[in-house]
C-alpha positions as CSV (number, residue, x, y, z in Angstrom):
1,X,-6.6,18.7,6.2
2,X,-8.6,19.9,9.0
3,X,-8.2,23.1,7.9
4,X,-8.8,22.6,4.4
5,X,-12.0,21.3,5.3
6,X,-12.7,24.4,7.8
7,X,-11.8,27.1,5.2
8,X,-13.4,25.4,2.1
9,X,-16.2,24.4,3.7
10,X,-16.2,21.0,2.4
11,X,-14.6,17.5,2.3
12,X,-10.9,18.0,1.8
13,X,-10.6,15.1,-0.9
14,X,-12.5,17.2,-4.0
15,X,-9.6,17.3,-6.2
16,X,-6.4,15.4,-7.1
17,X,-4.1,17.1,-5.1
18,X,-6.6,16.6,-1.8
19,X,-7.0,12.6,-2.6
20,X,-3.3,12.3,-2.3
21,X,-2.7,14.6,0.9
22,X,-5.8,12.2,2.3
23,X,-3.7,8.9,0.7
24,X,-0.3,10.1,2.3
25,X,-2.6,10.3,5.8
26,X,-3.8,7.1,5.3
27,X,-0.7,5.7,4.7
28,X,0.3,7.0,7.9
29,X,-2.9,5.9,9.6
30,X,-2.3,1.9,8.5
31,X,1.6,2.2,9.7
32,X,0.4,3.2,12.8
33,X,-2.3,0.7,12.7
34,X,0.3,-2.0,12.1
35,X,3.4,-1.1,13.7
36,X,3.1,-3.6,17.0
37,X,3.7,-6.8,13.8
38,X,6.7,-5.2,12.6
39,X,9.6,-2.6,12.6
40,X,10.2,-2.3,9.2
41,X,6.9,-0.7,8.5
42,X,7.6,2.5,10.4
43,X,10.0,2.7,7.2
44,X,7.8,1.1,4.7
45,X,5.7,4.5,6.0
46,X,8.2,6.9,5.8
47,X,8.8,6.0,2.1
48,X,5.2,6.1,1.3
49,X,3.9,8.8,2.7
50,X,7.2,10.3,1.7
51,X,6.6,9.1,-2.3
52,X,3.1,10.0,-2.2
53,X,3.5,14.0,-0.8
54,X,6.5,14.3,-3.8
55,X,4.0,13.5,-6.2
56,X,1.4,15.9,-5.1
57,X,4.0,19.0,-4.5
58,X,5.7,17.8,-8.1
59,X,2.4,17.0,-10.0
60,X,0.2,19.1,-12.1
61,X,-2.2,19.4,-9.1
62,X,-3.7,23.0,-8.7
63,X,-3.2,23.4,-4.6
64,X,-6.0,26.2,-4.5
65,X,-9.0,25.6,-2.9
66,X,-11.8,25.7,-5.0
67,X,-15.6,25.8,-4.8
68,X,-17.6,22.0,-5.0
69,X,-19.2,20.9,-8.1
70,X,-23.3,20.7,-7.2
71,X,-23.0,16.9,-8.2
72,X,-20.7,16.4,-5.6
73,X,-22.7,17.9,-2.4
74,X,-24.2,14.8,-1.5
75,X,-23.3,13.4,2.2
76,X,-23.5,9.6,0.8
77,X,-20.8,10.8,-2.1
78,X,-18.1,12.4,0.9
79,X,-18.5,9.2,2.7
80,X,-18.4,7.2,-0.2
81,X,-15.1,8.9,-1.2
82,X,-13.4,8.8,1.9
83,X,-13.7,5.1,2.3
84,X,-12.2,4.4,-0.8
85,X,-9.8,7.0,-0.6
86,X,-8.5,6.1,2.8
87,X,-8.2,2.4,1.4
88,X,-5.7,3.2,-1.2
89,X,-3.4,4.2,1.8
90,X,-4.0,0.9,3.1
91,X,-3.7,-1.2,-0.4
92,X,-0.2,0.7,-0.6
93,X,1.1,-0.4,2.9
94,X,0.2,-3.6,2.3
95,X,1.8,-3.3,-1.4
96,X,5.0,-2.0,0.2
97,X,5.6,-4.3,2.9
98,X,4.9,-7.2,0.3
99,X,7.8,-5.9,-1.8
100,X,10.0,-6.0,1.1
101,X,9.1,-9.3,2.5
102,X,9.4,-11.0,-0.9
103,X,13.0,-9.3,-1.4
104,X,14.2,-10.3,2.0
105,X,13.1,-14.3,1.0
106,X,14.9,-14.0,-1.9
107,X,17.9,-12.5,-0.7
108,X,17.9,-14.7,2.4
109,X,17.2,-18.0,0.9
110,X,20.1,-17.4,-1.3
111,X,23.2,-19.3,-0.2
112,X,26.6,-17.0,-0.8
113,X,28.8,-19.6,-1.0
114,X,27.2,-21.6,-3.9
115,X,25.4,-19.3,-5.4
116,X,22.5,-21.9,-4.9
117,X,19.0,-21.3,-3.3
118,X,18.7,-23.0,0.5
């Protein structure tokens, strides 16, 4: 990303393939953020990050840098962008590790024996 931003001379986060290289660091950001609560998010991170760089190599996206729209040059607009960028990274964590917990209360309050729930 860093050099991205270096050779374009601009925010790396102008197009749709940059937003989700900027997600997938995000994501990575927030595991790291939140790994002292709980070990399965190092693989809730994996996944994501993981998920989210398939889709950008797979996708439609056009890799090549390009020059900035003038409607974009605005510093309040890069900031603006990043924030809500980096919060999608964040919002997916979060969206992850919910799954997981909810399946693992399920599957736990389940009792084998009887079929019945705890």
């Amino acid at each position: 990303m860093a050099l991205r931003w270096y050779i374009s001379g601009h925010a790396p986060w102008s197009n749709g393939y940059e937003a989700l290289l900027l997600i997938s660091w995000a994501s990575l950001l927030a595991g790291f953020t939140f790994i002292r609560f709980s070990k399965i998010t190092v693989a809730a991170t994996a996944l994501l990050a993981f998920s989210i760089l398939m889709t950008a190599g797979h996708s439609s996206y056009d890799p090549q840098l390009t020059n900035l729209q003038p409607v974009l040059k605005s510093y309040w607009l890069v900031v603006h962008v990043a924030v809500i960028t980096i919060s999608y990274g964040f919002l997916a964590l979060g969206f992850i590790l919910g799954l997981i917990n909810l399946f693992l209360y399920l599957f736990k309050s389940i009792n084998p024996r009887k079929g019945q729930y705890c």
